[in-house]
N, C-alpha and C positions, 0 to 999 in steps of 0.2 A: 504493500500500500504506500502509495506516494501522498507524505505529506508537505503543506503547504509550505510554499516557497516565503518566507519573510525577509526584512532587512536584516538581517545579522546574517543572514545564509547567505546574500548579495553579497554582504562585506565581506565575509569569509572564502568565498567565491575567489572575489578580486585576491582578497592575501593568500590565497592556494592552501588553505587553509583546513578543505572540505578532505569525509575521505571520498575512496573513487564512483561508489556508486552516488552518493550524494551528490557529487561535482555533474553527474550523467543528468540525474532529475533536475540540478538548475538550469542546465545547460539548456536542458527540453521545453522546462521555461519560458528561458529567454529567448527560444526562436516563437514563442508563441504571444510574446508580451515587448513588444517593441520599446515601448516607453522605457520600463527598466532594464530592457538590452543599453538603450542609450547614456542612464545613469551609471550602468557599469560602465561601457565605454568611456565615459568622463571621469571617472575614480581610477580607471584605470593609466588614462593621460595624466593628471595630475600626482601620481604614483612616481610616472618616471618624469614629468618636469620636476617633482620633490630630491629624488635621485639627480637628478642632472642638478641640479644648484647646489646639493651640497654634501654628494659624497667626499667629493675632496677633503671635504674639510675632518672628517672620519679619522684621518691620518693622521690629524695634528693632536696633539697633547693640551688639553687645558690649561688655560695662562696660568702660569706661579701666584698673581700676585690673588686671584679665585681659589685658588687651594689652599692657600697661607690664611684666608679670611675664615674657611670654612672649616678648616683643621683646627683652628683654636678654640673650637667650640668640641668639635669631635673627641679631642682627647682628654674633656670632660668625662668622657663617656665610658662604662664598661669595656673592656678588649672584643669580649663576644660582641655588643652590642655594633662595636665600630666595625666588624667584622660584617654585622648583618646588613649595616646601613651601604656598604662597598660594593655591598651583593648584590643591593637592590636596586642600586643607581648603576653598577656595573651591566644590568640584564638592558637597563635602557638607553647606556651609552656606549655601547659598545662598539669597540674602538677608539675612543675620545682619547683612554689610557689616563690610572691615576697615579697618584704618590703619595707618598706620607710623607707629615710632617715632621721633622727629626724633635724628638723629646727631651728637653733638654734633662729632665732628670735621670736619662738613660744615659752609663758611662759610653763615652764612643771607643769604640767602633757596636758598641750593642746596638746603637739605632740599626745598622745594618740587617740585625737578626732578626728584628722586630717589624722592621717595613717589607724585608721579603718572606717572614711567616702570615704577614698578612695576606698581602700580593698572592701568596699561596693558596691562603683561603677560601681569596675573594674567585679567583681564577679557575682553577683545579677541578675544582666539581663541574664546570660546565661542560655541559654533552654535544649542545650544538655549535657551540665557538669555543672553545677553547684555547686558540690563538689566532691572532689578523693574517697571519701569512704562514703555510703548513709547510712540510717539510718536504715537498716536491716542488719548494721554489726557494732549498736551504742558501743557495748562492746567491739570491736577490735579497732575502733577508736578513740575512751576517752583513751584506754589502750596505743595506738602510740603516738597520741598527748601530751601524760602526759610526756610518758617517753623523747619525742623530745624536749617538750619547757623545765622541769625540776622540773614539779612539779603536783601533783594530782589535774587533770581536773572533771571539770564536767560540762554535758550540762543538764543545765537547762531545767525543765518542763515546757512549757507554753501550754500545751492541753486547760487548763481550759479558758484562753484568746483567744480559737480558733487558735493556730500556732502550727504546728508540728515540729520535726525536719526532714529536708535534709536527711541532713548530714556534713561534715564537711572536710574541708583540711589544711594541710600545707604550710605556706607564709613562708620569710625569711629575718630579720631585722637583724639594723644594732645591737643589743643587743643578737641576737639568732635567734632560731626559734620562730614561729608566729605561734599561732591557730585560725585558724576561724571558727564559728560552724554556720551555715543558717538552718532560720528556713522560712514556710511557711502558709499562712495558706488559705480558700476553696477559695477566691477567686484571691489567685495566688501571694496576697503580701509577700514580704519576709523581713527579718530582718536578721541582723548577728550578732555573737559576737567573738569579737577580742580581744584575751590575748597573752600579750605578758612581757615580762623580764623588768623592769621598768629600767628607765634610772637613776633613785637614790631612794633609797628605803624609803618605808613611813609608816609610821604606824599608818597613819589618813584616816580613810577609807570615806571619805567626798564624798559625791553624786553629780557629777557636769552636767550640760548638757550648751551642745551649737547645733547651728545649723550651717552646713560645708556647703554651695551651696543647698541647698532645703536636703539636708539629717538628721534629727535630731540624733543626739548623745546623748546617757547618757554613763558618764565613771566615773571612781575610782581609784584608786590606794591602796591593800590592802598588806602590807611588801613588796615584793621582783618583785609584779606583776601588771602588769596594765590590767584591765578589760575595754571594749568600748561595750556597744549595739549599731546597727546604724541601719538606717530603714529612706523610704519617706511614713511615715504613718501618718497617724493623729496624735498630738501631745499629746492628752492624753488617746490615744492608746497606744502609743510609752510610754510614762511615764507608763501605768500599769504595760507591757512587762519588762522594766529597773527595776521597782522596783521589780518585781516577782525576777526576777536575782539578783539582788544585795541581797536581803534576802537568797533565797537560796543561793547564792556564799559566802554569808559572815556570814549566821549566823543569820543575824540581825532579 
């Protein structure tokens, strides 16, 4: 039995939103109802002149001086809490890319651990994006990211630990731009790593790890940049993962 065709099903229509037999019965519809064939057609132009004006802008990271105003209120707030608020405006900005605000009561290099176990949080779980640029285009996006944060990236191999990469996106601190690079591995766990412009420069590449709310951290700080692995994986899972990075990222 074919129920009646409303405006939400229209809307849903246009956003491909319908499943397959349902998308059949609009369809049948709309060849029989000209008027809201036309309505669609109009939702549907305004879709991609919406797109045409301002996917570019998708790319860019939200101005500092908008994050610095908003953050000072945020870190008011419970960790879970600020975690849940990242999440929320994450599913609707996606790609904008965010940062955190460095805490000043956190010793540094701790902010490091603390902005990419969030960055983890907020990120991680997501099924249908989980990065702006996937790992079948790893040589465009090491090459953006590099040139965005300011300095020659690289995403680490972990095949041999079982994790691949994603892919990777652009966040946005109160130091610059942010890179995060997720990886994955067969049974669905993920990891990330977050570099980003160090709050004072170091030139002690010292191996630190903490644990942020169940997310384990290993971070660094190597001259001008701060390196964070973050991951809810077993811990000396997590420690192989970090140190594979830290070798490749430094050398060592």
């Amino acid at each position: 039995m074919t129920h009646p065709v409303r405006e939400d099903d229209l809307h849903a229509y246009v956003d491909g939103a319908l499943s397959d037999a349902r998308r059949i019965e609009v369809e049948a519809w709309l060849a029989a109802h000209p008027e809201d064939a036309a309505r669609v057609r109009a939702w549907v132009m305004q879709n991609q002149a919406l797109h045409a004006a301002f996917d570019g802008v998708l790319n860019e990271p939200l101005p500092i001086d908008l994050i610095r105003a908003a953050r000072r209120r945020l870190f008011r707030a419970p960790w879970r809490a600020i975690a849940a608020i990242l999440a929320l405006a994450a599913s609707g900005l996606t790609g904008y890319g965010i940062g955190l605000k460095t805490d000043q009561s956190i010793p540094a290099p701790r902010y490091l651990a603390r902005d990419a176990a969030i960055a983890h949080a907020v990120f991680s779980p997501e099924a249908r994006h989980p990065v702006e640029v996937d790992a079948a285009h790893a040589a465009h996006l090491v090459s953006w990211l590099s040139k965005r944060v300011g300095t020659p990236l690289k995403a680490p191999d972990f095949g041999a630990l079982g994790f691949h990469l994603l892919g990777g996106r652009l966040l946005a601190g109160d130091t610059g731009a942010v890179a995060q690079f997720m990886y994955q591995n067969a049974g669905g766990q993920r990891v990330t790593l977050y570099v980003r412009r160090a709050v004072v420069a170091n030139r002690e590449t010292a191996f630190r790890h903490v644990t942020e709310h169940g997310i384990e951290v290993f971070y660094w700080i190597d001259r001008d940049f701060g390196y964070a692995l973050a991951g809810q994986i077993a811990h000396p899972d997590m420690e192989k993962l970090a140190d594979a990075a830290y070798r490749q990222l430094t050398g060592a």
